[in-house]
C-alpha positions as a printed Julia matrix, in Angstrom:
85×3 Matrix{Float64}:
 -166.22  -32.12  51.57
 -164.04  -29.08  51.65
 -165.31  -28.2   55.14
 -163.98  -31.92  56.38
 -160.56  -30.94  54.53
 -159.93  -27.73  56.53
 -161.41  -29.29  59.81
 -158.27  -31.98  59.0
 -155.93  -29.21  58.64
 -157.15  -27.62  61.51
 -156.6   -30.15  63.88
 -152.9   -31.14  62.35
 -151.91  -27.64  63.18
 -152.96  -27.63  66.42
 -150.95  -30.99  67.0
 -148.26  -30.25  66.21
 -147.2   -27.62  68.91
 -147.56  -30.29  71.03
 -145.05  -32.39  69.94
 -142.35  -29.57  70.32
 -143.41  -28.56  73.7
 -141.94  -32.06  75.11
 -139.37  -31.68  77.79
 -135.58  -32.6   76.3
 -134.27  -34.98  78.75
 -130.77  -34.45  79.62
 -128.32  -36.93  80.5
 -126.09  -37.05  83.22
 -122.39  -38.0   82.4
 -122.93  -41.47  84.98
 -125.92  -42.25  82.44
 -124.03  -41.47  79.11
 -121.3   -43.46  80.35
 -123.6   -46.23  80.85
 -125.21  -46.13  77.63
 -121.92  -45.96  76.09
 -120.34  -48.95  77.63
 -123.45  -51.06  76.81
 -122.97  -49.89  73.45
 -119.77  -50.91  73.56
 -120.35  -54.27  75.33
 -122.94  -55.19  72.51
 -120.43  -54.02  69.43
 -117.4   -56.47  71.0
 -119.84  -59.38  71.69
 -120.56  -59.18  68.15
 -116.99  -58.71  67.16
 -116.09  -61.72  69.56
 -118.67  -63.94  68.12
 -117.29  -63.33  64.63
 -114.19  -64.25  65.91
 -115.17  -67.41  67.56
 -113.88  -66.45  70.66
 -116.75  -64.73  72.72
 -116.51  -66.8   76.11
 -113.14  -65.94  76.45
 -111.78  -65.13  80.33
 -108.1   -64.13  79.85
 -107.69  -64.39  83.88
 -108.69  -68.63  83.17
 -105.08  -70.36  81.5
 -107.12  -72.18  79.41
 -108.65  -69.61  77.92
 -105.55  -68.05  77.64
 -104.0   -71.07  75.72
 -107.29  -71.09  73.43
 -106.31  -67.34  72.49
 -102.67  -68.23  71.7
 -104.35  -70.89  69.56
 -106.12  -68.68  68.11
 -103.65  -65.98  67.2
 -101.18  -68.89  65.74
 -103.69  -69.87  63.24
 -104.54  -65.87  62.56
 -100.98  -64.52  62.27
 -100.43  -67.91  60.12
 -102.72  -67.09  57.1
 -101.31  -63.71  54.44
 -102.97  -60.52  55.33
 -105.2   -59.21  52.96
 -104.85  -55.39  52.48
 -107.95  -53.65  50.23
 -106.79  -50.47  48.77
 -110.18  -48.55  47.19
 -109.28  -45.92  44.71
């Protein structure tokens, strides 16, 4: 039994050089600009859908009319301001 235990050991030590001998990858500034704009694409899609107003093209008038809509009911209702202390 205690010959099984340090066989374990054994072989947990020798794995685990292994794992820090991986390459790092490192990113180019055309690939961390990607990442961060699909980051960023994700976080406003969310935002938008919260909002109500994901499929919005401001370049379409419509759309652009649905936005004023929009605004004129936000700007209508108080502001709520939380202060934490």
């Amino acid at each position: 039994m205690e010959e099984n235990q340090v066989e374990q050991t054994a072989e947990t030590q020798e794995e685990a050089p292994q794992a820090q001998e991986q390459p790092s990858h490192t990113f180019t500034q055309d690939e961390v600009n990607s990442i961060v704009e699909r980051r960023l694409a994700k976080e406003r899609g969310s935002m938008y859908k919260k909002l109500g107003v994901e499929d919005l093209d401001m370049n379409n008038p419509t759309d652009r009319k649905k936005y004023s809509e929009y605004r004129k009911i936000r700007n209508s209702k108080p502001s709520t301001i939380v202060v934490n202390n």
